[in-house]
Structure formats: structure tokens, C-alpha cells
N, C-alpha and C positions, 0 to 999 in steps of 0.2 A: 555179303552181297544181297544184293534188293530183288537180284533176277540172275537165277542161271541157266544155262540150257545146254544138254548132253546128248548126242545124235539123236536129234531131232528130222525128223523124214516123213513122208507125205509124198502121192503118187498119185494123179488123176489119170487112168488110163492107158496106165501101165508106162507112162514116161514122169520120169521123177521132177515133181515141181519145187522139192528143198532135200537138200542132206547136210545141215550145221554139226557140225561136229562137237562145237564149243563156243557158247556165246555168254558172257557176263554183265551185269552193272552194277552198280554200285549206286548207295542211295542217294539221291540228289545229282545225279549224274546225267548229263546233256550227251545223249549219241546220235548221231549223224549217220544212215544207212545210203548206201548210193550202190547206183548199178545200172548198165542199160535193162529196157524193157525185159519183161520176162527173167528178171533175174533170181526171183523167187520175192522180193522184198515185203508187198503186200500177203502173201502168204504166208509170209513169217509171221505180219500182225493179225494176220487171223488166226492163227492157231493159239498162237498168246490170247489171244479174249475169247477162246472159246466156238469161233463163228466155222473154223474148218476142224474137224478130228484128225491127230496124227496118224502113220502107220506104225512108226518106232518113236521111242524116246523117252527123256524126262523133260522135265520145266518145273524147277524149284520158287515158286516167287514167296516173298517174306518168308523162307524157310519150310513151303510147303508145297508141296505136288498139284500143280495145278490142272497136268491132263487128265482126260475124264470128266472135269467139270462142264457143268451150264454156262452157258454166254451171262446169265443174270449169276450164277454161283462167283465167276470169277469177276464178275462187276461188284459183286460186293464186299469180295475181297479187296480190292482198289486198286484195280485195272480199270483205266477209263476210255473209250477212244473214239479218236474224232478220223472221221472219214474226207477223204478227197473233194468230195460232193460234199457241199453244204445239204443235213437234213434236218432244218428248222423247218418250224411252221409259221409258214408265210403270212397269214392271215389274224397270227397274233400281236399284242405288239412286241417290242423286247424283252420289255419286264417281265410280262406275262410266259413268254420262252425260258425266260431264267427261274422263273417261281415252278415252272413245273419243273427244272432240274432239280432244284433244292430237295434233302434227303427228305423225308416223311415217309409213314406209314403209308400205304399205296393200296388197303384194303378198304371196297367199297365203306364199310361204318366209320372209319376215319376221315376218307372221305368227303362225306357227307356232314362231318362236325370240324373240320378242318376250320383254324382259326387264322388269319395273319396274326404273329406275333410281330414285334420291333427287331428277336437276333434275328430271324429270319429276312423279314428289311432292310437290315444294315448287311447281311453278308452279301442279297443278291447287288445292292450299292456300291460297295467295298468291290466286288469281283467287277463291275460294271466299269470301275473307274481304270482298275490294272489293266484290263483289255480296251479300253478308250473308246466306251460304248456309254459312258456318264452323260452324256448331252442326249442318248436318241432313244433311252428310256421309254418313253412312250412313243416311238416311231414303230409303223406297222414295221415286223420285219419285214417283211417282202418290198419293202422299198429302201431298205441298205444298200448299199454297193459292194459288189463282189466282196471287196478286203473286211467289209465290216459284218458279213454275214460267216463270214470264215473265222473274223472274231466271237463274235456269236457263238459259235460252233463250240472253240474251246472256253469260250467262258460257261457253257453246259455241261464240258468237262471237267471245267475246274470246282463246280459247284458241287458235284458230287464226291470233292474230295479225297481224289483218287492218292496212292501213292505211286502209281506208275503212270503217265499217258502217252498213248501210243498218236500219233501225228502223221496223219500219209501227204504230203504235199502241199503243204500249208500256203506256199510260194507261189502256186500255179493260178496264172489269171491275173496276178496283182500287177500295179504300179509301183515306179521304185520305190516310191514314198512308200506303200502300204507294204511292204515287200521287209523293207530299215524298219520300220515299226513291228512287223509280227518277228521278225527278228530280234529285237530289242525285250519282246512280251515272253517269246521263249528261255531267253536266257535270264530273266526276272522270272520265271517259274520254276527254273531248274532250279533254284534257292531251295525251293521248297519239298518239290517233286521230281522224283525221275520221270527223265522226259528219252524216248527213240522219237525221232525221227525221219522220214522217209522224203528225199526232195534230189531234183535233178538239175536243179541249178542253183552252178557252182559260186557263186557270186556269194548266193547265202548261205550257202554250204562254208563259205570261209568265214561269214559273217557270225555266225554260231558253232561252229565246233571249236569246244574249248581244250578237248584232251585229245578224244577217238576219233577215228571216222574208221568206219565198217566197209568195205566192198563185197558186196556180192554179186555171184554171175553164174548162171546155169545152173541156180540152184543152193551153191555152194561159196563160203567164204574164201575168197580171192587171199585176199590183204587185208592190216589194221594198222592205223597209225594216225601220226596227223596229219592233217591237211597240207601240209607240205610235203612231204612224207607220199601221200595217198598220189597228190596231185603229179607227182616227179617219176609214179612209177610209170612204165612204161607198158606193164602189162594192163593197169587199170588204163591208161590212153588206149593201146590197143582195140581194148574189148567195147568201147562204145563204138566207134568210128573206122578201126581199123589201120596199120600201118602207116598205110600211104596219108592218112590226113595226121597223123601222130602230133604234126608239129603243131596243127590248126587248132586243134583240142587242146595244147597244150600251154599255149598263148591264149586262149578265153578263160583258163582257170587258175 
């Protein structure tokens, strides 16, 4: 497995924000997390890259114990992750956003002698084209559109290489067009990289879950299964909306 995880738990204030008891993937593997608000979901990816500290647990990734590390320790392990918020710099242009992705030496002397080579121009090229940002190369970013700044986003993830990326809402804000496209870019990355995902609508939620879909709620693992499967329980209906809309929820997904 690429990622395991063994009662995992974390408590801010003395009310429990996660308690996983057992969560796995497998490398190359596409998972789909869903859950009403407050389910723990984001939380999950922050402990995974280091950004919150557990109170119990393990987290096995490529075979090794990940908690306790640094947010930059476990980034360079190859944990990658792109956040909800686009946090590009605006002011650059794209290229210029993806070359500071790119791995290199990051100590001032380096630097300062820092060359452009050609692999280094064909990879940020080559990633430019898979996220379908090849046309706006030298467009400031800050004048992309939502979809194309979110691609952005993971094409900074993807440059660093990661073997796992962690994905919080990639969906939220788009157009259907952009919406079938960053769809279509996740499941062309899962080839390569495990990929979690975190997203609330369901529409895309069936358009990329290929095996898993995860529920989580109050913290804790609901249900797993697929999207059929997930979509027909009745306990995951319940927990967004509640009984009485059961059917309403259950006919938009």
C-alpha cells in the first residue's frame, strides 16, 4: 500500500475533529472522500502533510511513519497538496508559477547560479499541456479564470513530483465545461500518482471515482464502497440533509 492509516485522532478543544480507525491506498489509486461539513475531511489532509499534529495514531506512507514529520519533511517525501483556495502568485506569469515549482536546490548559492536548463523547459511544457494551461504560458496568472487557476494549482503539484496528492475541492466554482475537464485531468493523473480527493458534488464525485468512495461524518468513517453503493445508502442520504429530504438528495446523485 502507498498510504495506510491506523486510529488516527486529533481533538481541538476537547471535541474530537477525526477518529479513522483504518484508512488505505494503493499506488495509483483514485479516492473520492465526501461528507457534510465538518466531517473531519480537511483534517484528514492536514494531518497527512504535516500542516496539523495528531493526538493518536499511525500513518505509514511508502512504508514509512510519517507522523512527527515537518509539512517540508513530508513534502519531500512525496506528499503534494493543493488547497481549496487557489495560492498562486498572481502577479506572475504561469510559466514563471510553474518554474518556481520545479524541484531545485532552494539554498540561497544555488540560487543565485541557477541556470534554465531545456529538461527543466520541457517538463514545466509537458505538465503545461496535461492541465491545458499550454496556450496561457505567459498570461499573468492573476488574469486566468477560476478553472484555470485551480489548474495552475495542481500543475504546482504535479511538478514537484509527488507520489501521493492530496486534492481539497477542485469542483467548487467551476463551469460544467471546467468542472468534465479537471475531471478528466484527475483521472489522467491517477495513472501516475495516488491521488484522495475531497469534493461535494456528486455529479463529479461519479465522474471520477473509479473503485472507492470514502464517507466520512463527525469525524469518523461512515461507509466505503462505490459510488453506487455510497450513493443508495441511506445512512450517507441521511447525514447530509436528513430523512425527510432522503428522496431529494437521492435523485440529484
Amino acid at each position: 500500500m502507498l498510504l495506510t492509516v491506523k486510529d488516527l485522532s486529533v481533538s481541538f478543544g476537547g471535541l474530537q475533529a477525526l477518529n479513522l480507525h483504518n484508512f488505505s491506498l494503493a499506488p495509483r489509486e483514485l479516492r473520492v472522500i465526501i461528507g457534510p461539513n465538518g466531517a473531519g475531511k480537511s483534517t484528514f489532509m492536514d494531518l497527512l502533510c504535516g500542516r496539523t499534529k495528531a493526538d493518536h495514531g499511525t500513518v505509514f506512507f511508502d512504508g514509512k511513519q510519517i507522523l512527527g514529520m515537518t509539512e517540508i519533511q513530508i513534502a519531500e517525501m512525496g506528499i503534494g497538496r493543493k488547497f481549496q483556495k487557489p495560492s498562486i502568485f498572481p502577479s506572475l506569469s504561469v510559466y514563471d508559477n510553474m518554474l518556481l515549482a520545479t524541484k531545485m536546490k532552494k539554498s540561497v548559492l544555488a540560487s543565485l547560479f541557477f541556470k534554465m536548463d531545456s529538461a527543466i523547459d520541457d517538463k514545466i511544457r509537458h505538465t503545461a499541456v496535461r492541465v491545458g494551461l499550454h496556450g496561457v504560458l505567459d498570461k499573468c496568472a492573476g488574469e486566468l479564470s477560476h478553472g484555470q487557476k485551480q489548474w495552475l494549482e495542481i500543475a504546482i503539484v504535479v511538478l514537484q513530483d509527488p507520489k501521493l496528492m492530496l486534492i481539497d475541492e477542485p469542483a467548487a466554482g467551476m463551469s460544467d465545461r471546467e468542472t468534465e475537464k479537471t475531471g478528466e485531468l484527475l483521472l489522467e493523473l491517477s495513472t501516475q500518482h495516488g491521488v484522495i480527493v475531497i469534493e461535494h458534488d456528486m455529479h463529479f464525485v461519479k465522474q471520477i471515482a473509479q473503485k472507492t468512495v470514502t464517507v466520512l461524518v463527525n469525524g469518523q468513517q461512515l461507509t466505503e464502497g462505490t459510488f453506487e453503493e455510497v450513493r443508495n445508502d441511506q445512512r450517507v442520504i441521511d447525514s447530509y440533509l436528513g430523512r425527510s429530504n432522503s428522496e431529494r438528495i437521492k435523485a440529484s446523485i
